[in-house]
Each structure stands twice: as C-alpha cells, then as structure tokens.
C-alpha positions in Angstrom: 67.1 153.3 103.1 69.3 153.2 100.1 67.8 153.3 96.3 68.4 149.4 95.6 68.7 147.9 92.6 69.8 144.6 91.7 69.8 142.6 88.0 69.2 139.3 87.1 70.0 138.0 84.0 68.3 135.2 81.7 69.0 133.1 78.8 66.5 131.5 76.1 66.7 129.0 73.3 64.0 127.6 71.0 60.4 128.5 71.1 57.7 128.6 74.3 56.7 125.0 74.2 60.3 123.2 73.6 62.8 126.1 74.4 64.3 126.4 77.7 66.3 129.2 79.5 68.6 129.8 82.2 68.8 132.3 85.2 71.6 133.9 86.7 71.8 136.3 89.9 73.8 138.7 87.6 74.1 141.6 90.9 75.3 139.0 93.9 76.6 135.8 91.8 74.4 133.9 94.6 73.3 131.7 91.8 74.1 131.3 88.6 72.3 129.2 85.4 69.2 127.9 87.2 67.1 126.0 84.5 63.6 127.1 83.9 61.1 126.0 81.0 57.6 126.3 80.6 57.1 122.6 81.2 58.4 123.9 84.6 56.1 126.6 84.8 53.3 124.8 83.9 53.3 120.6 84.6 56.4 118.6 86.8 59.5 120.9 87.8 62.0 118.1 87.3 64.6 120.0 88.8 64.0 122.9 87.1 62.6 126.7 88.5 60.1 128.9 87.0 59.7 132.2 87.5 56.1 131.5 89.9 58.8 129.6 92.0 61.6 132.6 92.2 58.9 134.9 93.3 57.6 132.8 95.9 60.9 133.0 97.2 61.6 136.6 96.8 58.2 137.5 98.7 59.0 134.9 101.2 62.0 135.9 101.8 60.9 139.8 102.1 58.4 139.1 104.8 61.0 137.0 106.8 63.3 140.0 107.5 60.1 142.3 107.5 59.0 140.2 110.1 62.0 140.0 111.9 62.5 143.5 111.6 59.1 144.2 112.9 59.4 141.6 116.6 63.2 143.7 117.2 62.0 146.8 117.3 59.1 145.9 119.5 61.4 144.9 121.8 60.5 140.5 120.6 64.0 139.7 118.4 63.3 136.0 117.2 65.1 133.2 117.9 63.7 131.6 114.6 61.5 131.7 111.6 60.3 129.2 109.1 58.3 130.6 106.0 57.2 129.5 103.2 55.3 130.9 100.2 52.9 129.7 97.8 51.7 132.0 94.8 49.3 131.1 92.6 48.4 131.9 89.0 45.3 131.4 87.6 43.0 132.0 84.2 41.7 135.6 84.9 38.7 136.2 82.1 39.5 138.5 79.7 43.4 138.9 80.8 44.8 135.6 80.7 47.3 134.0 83.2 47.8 136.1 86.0 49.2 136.2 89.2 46.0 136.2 91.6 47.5 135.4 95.1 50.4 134.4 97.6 49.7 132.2 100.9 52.3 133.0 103.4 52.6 130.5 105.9 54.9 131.5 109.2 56.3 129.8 111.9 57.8 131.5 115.0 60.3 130.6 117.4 60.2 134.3 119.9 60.7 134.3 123.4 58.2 135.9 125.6 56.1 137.7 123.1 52.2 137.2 123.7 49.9 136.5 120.6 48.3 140.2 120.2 52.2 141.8 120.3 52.7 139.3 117.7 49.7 139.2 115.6 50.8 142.9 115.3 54.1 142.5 114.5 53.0 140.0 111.5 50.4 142.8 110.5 53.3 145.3 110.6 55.2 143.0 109.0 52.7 142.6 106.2 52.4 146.3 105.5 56.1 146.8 105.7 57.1 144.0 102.9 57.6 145.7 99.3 56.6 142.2 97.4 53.2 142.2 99.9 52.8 145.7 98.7 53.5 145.2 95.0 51.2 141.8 94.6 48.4 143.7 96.1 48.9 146.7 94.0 48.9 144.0 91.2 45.2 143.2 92.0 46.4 139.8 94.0 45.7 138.5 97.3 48.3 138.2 100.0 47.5 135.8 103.1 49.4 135.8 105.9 49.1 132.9 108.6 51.3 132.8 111.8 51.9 130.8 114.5 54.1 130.7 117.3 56.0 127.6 118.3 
C-alpha cells in the first residue's frame, strides 16, 4: 500500500472556555466547517463535534473495512456491517486528560461463515486496523465485541 496522507484543517476563535472552532476535511472536501467547542468536548454536544467524536469515527470506520477486508479474503465477503465506536477519556494521575480506551461494538450480516472463522477474522481485523494499533501504542484499551446476525 501507498504512503497516505490526508489534512484536515481547523479554525479557532476566542479562548478555551468560550471560543469555538470549525473543522474542515481539507484533502477529500467530504465535510467542510463542522462546529466543535469545548462545551462539546466536555458537557451536551448540541449539534456540535469534538474531536473524541471524530476519532471514534475514524477508528470505527478503520476496523469496518479491516474487517471487511479480513471475512473476503477468508473466502466470508459480508453482506453487511454495523459498527460503532465509543472512546473514552478519562483523568489519568499525573498526566491529565487522556485518551484511556475505545469499545468497538460490531454487528455482522455474512453468509455462511461459522463463529471461530469469524471470531478470527475480527481478531485479524483487530490487528490489521492502524487506529487499533495507534490507541494501543498510546497506552489505551481497544475492545472489540462482535456478533453475527
């Protein structure tokens, strides 16, 4: 595979508490001006993203198509998957907020696979995903819970 690279680019006014910002999928135009804040981040969203939120979506995403990836070339193509990604941040002593863990939670549509060809596939899956890789790296805790339908 390619080198990849892909830029994002954000947009602040006013201070931490009262500011708020704007983020834009500079490389794709997929999006563009999402508001974040750190009343966001921290209490209600109110329509608003925060960056917790975007990488939630950016591991989910990577493990969907690493899973994917992972039931095709055993021979298992999916007919459908539904994921969805919590991470958490938390008070660590001593280094303040960090990102501690994401709780992926999978739901698969594949014909004919049993549950130990698939159980692998997720654990391939798992290992395969750059964001799974990078959080763990990071000191935080991936989970990883999948079931077929």
């Amino acid at each position: 595979m390619p080198r990849i690279e892909r830029v994002a680019e954000v947009s602040w006014e006013g201070n931490l508490a009262r500011g708020q910002g704007r983020i834009s999928a500079a490389s794709s135009g997929a999006f563009a001006g999402l508001p974040y804040s750190n009343a966001s981040r921290i209490a209600q969203p109110e329509g608003r993203t925060s960056p917790e939120e975007l990488l939630a979506a950016a591991h989910g995403g990577c493990f969907t198509m690493s899973l994917a990836g992972e039931l095709t070339s055993l021979g298992y193509p999916p007919e459908r998957l539904d994921v969805s990604c919590r991470i958490v941040m938390d008070e660590v002593e001593a280094q303040g907020h960090q990102i501690v863990g994401s709780q992926v939670t999978a739901a698969a549509t594949v014909p004919g696979i049993d549950r130990g060809t698939f159980d692998e596939a997720v654990r391939l899956a798992d290992d395969g995903c750059p964001f799974s890789a990078l959080l763990k790296r990071s000191g935080a805790t991936v989970e990883i819970e999948a079931r077929l339908t």
